[in-house]
C-alpha positions as CSV (number, residue, x, y, z in Angstrom):
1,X,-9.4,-28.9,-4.1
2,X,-5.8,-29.7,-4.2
3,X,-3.6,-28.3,-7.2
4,X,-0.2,-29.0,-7.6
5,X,2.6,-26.9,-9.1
6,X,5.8,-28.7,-10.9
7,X,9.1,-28.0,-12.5
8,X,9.3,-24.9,-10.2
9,X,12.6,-22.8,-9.0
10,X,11.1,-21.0,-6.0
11,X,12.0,-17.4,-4.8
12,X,10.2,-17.6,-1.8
13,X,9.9,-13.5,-1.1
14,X,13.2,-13.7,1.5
15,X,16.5,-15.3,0.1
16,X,18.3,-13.5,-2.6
17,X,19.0,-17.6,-3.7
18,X,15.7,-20.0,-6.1
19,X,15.0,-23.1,-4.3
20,X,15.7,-25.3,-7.9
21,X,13.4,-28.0,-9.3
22,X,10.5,-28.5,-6.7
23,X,6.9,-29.1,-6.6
24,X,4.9,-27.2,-4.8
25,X,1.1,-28.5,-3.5
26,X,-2.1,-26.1,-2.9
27,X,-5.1,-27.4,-0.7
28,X,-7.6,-24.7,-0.5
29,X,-6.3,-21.5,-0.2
30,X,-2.6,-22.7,0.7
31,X,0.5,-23.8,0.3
32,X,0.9,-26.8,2.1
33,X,4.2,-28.6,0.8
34,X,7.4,-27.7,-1.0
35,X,9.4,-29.9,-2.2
36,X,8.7,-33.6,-3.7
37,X,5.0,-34.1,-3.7
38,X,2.8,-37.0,-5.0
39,X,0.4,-36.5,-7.7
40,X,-2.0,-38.7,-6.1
41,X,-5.2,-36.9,-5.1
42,X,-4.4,-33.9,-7.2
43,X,-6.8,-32.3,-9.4
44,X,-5.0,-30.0,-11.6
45,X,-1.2,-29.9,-12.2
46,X,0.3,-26.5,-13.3
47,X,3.5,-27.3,-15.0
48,X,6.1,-24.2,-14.4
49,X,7.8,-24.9,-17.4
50,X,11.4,-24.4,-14.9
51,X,9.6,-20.6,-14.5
52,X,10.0,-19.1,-11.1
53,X,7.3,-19.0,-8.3
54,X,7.2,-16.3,-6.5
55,X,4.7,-14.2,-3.9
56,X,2.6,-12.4,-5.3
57,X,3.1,-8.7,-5.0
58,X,2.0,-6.3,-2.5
59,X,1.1,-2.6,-2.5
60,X,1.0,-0.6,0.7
61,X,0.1,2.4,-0.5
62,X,-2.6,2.4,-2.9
63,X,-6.4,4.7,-3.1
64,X,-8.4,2.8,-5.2
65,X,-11.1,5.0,-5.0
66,X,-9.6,7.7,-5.8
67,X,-10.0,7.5,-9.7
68,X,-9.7,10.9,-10.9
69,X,-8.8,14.2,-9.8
70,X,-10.2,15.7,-7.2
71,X,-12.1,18.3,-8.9
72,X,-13.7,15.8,-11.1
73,X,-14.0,13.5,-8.4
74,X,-16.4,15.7,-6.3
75,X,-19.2,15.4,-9.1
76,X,-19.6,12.0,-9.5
77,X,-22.2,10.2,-7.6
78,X,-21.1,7.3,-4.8
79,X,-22.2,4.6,-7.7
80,X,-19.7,5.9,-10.1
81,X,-16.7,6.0,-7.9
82,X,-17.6,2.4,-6.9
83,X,-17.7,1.0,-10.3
84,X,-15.0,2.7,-11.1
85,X,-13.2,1.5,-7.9
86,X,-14.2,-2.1,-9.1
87,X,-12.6,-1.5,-12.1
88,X,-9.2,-0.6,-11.0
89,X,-9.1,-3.5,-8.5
90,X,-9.5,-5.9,-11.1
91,X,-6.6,-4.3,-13.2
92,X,-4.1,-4.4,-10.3
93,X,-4.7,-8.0,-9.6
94,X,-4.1,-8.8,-13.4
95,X,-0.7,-6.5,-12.4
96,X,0.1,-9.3,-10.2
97,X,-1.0,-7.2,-7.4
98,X,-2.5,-10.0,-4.9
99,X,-2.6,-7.6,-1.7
100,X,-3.2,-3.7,-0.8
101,X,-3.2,-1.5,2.0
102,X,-5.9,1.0,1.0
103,X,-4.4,4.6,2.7
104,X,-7.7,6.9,2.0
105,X,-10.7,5.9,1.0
106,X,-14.2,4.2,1.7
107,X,-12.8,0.5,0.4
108,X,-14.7,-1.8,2.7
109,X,-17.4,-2.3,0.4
110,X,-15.1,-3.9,-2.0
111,X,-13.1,-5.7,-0.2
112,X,-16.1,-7.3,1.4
113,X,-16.9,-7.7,-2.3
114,X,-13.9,-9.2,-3.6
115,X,-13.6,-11.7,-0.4
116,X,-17.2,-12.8,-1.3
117,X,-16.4,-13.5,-5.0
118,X,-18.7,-10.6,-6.0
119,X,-15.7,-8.5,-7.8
120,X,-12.1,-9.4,-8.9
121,X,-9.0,-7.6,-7.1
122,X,-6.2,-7.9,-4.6
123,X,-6.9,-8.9,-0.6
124,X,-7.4,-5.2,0.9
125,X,-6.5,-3.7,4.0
126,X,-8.5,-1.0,4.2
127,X,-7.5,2.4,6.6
128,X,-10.8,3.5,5.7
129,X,-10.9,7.5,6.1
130,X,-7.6,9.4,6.4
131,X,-7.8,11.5,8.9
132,X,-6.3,14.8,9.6
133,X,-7.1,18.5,11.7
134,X,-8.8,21.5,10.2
135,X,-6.5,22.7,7.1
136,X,-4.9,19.9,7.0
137,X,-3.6,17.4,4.1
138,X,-7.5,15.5,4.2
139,X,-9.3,18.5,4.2
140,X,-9.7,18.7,0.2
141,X,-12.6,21.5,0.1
142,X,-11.6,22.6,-3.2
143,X,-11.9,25.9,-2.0
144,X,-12.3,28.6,0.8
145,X,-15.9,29.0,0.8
146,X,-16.9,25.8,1.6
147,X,-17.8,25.2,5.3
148,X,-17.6,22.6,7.7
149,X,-20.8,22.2,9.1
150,X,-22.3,22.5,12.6
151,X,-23.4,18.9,12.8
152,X,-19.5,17.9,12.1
153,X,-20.2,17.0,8.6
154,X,-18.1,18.5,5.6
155,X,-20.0,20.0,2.9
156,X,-17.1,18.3,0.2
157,X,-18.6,16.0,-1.9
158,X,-15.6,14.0,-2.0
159,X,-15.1,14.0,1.7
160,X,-18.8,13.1,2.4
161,X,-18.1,9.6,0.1
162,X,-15.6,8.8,3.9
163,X,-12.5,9.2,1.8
164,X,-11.2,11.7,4.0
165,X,-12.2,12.7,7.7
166,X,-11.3,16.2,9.5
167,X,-10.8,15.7,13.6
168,X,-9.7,18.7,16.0
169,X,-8.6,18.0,19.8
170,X,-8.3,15.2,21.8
171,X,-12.1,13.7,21.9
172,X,-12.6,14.1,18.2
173,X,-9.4,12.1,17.3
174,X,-10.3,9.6,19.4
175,X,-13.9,9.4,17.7
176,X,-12.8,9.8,14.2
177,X,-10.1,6.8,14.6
178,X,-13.0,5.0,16.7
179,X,-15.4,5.0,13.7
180,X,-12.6,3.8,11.5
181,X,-12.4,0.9,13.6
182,X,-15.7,0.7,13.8
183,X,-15.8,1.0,9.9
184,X,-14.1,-2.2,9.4
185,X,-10.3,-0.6,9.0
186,X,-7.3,-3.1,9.2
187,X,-5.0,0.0,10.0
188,X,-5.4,4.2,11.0
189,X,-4.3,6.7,8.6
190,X,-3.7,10.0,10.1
191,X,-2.3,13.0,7.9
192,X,0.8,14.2,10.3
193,X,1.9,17.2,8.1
194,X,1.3,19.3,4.8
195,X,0.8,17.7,1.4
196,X,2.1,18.4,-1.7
197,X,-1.0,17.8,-3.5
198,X,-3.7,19.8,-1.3
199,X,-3.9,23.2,-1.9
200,X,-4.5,24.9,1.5
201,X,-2.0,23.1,3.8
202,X,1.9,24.4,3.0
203,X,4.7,21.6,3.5
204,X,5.9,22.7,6.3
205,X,2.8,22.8,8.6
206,X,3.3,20.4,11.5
207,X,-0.9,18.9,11.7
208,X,-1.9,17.4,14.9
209,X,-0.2,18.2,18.2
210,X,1.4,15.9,19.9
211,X,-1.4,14.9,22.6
212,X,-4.0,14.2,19.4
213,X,-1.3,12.3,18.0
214,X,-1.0,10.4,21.2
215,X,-4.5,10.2,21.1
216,X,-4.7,8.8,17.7
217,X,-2.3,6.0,18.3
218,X,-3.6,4.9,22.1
219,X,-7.1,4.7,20.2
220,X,-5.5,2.6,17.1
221,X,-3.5,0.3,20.0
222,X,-6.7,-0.5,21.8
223,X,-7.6,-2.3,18.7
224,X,-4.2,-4.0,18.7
225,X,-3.4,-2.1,15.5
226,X,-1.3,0.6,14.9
227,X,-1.1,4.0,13.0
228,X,0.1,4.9,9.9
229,X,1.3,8.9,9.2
230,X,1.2,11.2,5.5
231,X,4.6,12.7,6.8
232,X,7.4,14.4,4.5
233,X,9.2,16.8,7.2
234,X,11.5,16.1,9.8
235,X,10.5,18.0,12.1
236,X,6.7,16.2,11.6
237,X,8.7,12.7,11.8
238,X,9.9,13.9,15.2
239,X,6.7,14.6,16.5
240,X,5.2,11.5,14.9
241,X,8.0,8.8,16.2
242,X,7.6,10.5,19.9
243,X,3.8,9.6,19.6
244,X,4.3,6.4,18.6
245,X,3.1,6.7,15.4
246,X,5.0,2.9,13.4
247,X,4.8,4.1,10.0
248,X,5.8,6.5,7.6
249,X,4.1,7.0,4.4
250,X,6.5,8.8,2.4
251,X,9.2,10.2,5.0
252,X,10.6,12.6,2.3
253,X,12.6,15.1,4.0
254,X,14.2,13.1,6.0
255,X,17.5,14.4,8.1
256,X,20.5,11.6,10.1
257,X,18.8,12.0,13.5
258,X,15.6,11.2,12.4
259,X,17.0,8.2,10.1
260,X,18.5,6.9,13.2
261,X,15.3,7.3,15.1
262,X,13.7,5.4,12.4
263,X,15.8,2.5,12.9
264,X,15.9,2.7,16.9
265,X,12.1,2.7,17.1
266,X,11.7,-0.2,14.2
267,X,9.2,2.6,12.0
268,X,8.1,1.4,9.1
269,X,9.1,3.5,6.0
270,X,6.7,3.3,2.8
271,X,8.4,5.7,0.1
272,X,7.1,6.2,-3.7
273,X,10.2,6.3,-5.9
274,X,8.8,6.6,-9.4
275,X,5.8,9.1,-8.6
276,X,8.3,11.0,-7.1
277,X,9.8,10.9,-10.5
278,X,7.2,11.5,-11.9
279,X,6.0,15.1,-9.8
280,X,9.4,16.0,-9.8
281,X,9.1,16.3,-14.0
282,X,6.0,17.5,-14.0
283,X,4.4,14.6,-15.8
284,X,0.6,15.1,-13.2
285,X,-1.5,17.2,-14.1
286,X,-2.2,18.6,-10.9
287,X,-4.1,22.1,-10.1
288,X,-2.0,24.8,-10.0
289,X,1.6,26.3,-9.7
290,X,1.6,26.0,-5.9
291,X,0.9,22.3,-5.9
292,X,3.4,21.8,-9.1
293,X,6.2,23.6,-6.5
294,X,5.5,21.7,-3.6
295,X,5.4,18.5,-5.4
296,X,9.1,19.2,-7.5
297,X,10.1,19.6,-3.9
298,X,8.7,16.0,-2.6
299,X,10.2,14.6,-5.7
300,X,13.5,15.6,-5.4
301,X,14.5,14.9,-1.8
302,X,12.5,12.0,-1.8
303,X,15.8,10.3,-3.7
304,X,17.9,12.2,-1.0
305,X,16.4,10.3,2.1
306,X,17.3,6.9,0.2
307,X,20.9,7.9,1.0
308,X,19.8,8.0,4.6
309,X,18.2,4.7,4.2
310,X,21.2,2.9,3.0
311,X,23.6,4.9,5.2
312,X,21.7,3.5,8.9
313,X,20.3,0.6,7.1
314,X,16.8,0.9,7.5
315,X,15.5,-2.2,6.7
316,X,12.0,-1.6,7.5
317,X,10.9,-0.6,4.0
318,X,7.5,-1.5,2.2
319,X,6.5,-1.1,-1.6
320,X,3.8,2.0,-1.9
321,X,3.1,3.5,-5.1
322,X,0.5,6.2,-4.3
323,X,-0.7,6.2,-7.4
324,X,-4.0,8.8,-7.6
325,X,-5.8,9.8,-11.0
326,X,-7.6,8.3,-14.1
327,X,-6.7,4.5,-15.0
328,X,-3.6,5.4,-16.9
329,X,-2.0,6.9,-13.6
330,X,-2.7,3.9,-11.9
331,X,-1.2,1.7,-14.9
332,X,1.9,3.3,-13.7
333,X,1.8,0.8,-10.2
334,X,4.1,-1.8,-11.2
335,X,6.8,0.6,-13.0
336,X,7.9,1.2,-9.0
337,X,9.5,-2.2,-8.6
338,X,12.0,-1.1,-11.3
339,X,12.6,2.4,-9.6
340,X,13.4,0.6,-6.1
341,X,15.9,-1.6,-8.0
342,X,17.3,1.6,-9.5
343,X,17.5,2.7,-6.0
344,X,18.5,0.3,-4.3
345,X,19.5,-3.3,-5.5
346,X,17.0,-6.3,-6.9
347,X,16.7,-8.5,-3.9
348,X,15.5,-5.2,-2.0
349,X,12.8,-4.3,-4.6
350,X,11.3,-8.0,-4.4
351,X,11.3,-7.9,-0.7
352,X,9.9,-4.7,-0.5
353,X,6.8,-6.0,-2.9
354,X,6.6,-9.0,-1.2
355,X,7.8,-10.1,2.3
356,X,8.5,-6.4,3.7
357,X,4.8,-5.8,3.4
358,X,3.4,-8.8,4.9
359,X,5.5,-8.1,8.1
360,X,4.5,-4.9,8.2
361,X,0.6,-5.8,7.6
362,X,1.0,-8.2,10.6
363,X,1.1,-5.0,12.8
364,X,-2.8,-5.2,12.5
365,X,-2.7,-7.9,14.9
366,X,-6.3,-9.3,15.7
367,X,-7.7,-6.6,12.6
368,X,-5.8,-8.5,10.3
369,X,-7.9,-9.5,8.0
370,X,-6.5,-12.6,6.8
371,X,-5.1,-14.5,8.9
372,X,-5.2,-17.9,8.3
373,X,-2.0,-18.0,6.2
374,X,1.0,-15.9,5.5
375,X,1.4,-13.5,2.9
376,X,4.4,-12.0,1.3
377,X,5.9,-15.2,1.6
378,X,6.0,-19.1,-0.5
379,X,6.7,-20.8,2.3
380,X,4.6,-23.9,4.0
381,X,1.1,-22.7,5.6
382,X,1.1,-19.7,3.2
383,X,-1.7,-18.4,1.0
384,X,-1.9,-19.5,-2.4
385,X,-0.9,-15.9,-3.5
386,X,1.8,-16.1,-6.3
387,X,3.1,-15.5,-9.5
388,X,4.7,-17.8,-11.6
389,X,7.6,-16.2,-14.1
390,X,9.2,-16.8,-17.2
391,X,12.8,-15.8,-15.7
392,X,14.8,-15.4,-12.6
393,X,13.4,-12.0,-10.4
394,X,16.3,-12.2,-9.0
395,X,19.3,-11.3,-11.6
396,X,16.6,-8.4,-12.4
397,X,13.0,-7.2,-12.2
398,X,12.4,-6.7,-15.8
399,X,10.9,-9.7,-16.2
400,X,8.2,-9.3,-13.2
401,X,7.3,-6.0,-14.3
402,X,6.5,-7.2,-18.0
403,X,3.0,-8.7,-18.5
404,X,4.3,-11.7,-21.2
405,X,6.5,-12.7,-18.6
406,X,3.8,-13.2,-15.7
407,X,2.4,-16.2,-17.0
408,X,0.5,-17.2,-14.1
409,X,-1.3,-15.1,-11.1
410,X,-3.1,-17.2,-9.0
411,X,-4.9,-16.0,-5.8
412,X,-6.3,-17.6,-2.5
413,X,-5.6,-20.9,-4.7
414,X,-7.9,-19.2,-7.5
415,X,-6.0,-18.8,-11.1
416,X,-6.9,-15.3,-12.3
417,X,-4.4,-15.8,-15.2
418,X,-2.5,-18.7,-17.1
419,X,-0.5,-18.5,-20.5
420,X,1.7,-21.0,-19.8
């Protein structure tokens, strides 16, 4: 089926400068020209209005499982946290979400769903299970009594659903990133250091030595993928970058040698601006006064390492959000865009959420999921995966965040949305 877009400016997810006044054609599930095209042959024209097209966004940081708190998480049956899941898919793609990168949590169900036409959300790479030691940030038994047991099995209901996965040594990293891959994930997620939301592992704790580390990313490069890391201290992004380890979710306390590091060795960094905000006010309701400290503490130096990022010019920065809790937590996903900006500068906050991400899902080499076009991108031999907007993204991201402003979001060719 061949649509065709007109009476388009294009931001095509790079430039900080609209292509003006093209046409742009969709066979399929692509983009196959820009520029004049024909109408012959086409069966639906889309008239732009003089809106702007641009990518789709992209969050590479997202647990769509992960629909309450943990507490109230651990009673609800596998059904229920699916639904649920379901549920919140479908909401971020009416964000304008058209892509994830699932960081924790049993998601290969639905995206096998979604691909098939069986539910409604964004493309999802999934990491499957994070992955962390003993006591560390993905052990979430909720509390001191609970065991692991001698078959290797946690006796957390929340753990049991494969949200999160508990390795010690050499051989059972290797296993445990084995059965990821195994498990359909596009990506590893390994937890490199303490959490500010689990309540057993201090900030400070370095989790994982160096050789499971090692062992971690030699397993994940087998695969031709690579390893994401849960990482806020420095001296955890040390250990990490010598391991090889390419991303950083978070990278919160960060110090100059390892932002320079950072850019020598081309790491990704995926920070969370406005749920740092967030934690650092106290506006999540989260367990206890230990969790409330340690979070106020992500919060706050998380805007300290964006010095760091500007000062060495890290440009290897991807949109992540992070968001974790009931619907109205993950409502929050698209108020990020604005905190980047607020960060930052416009042009970097629409790269982040677009083109950023899609170079830094092309890591997954040969587990790429999708890889018959490009994503993050309107260019030529792209996916259909865009947005078209009543305004110019670039003099300011108001009028992406706004939903009155999105009037289309289309999808592998597919219009989810259209008020034009």
């Amino acid at each position: 089926m061949k649509k065709l877009i007109t009476n388009a400016n294009v931001f095509n997810g790079v430039d900080n400068k609209l292509i003006e006044n093209v046409s742009l054609l969709i066979e399929d599930n692509l983009i196959t020209k820009i520029g004049e095209v024909s109408t012959e042959g086409v069966d639906e024209i889309i008239d732009a209005n003089s809106g702007t097209v641009m990518p789709g966004l992209i969050d590479a940081h997202v647990h769509i499982t992960l629909s309450e708190s943990f507490g109230v998480l651990d009673a609800m049956t596998r059904e229920e946290m699916a639904i649920r899941s379901a549920k919140i898919s479908q909401e971020m793609l009416m964000r304008g979400f058209t892509s994830c990168r699932d960081v924790g949590g049993n998601t290969l169900g639905l995206k096998n769903a979604i691909d098939s036409g069986y539910a409604t959300g964004p493309r999802i790479f999934p990491s499957q299970a994070a992955i962390s030691q003993t006591s560390g940030h993905s052990d979430y038994r909720q509390n001191q009594a609970q065991q692991r047991l001698a078959n290797g099995h946690e006796d957390s209901p929340i753990m049991k659903t494969g949200t999160f996965k508990v390795a010690d040594g050499r051989s059972e990293v290797l296993k445990a990133v084995r059965e990821q891959l195994f498990m359909g994930a596009s990506q590893i997620k390994i937890m490199a250091g303490g959490g500010a939301s689990s309540t057993f592992d201090p900030l400070d704790t370095l989790q994982f030595t160096l050789d499971e580390m090692k062992a971690a990313v030699e397993a994940a490069s087998d695969y031709g993928t690579y390893v994401a890391a849960h990482i806020h201290t420095a001296a955890a992004m040390r250990r990490a970058a010598e391991a090889g380890v390419k991303c950083f979710e978070h990278a919160t306390i960060m110090d100059d040698e390892i932002a320079q590091i950072i850019k020598e060795k081309d790491i990704w960094v995926v920070p969370s601006y406005f749920t740092s905000s967030l934690i650092a006010e106290r506006k999540i309701p989260l367990p206890n006064e230990e969790t409330y400290r340690k979070t106020e503490r992500v919060g706050k130096a998380m805007f300290k390492s964006a010095d760091l990022i500007k000062k060495y010019n890290i440009e290897n920065l991807a949109y992540g959000t992070d968001c974790v809790g009931t619907a109205n937590v993950h409502e929050t996903q698209m108020q990020e865009l604005g905190a980047i900006e607020e960060t930052f500068d416009t042009i970097t906050a629409l790269r982040m959420a677009t083109s950023n991400c899609g170079r830094l899902f092309e890591l997954s080499t040969y587990q790429h999921p999708y890889q018959q076009g490009k994503l993050g991108r309107i260019e030529e031999g792209a996916y259909a995966d865009l947005l078209i907007i009543d305004g110019n993204p670039l003099e300011g991201v108001e009028c992406v965040v706004k939903d009155e402003t999105k009037k289309v979001i289309m999808k592998d060719g597919e219009v989810y949305k259209n008020t034009l």
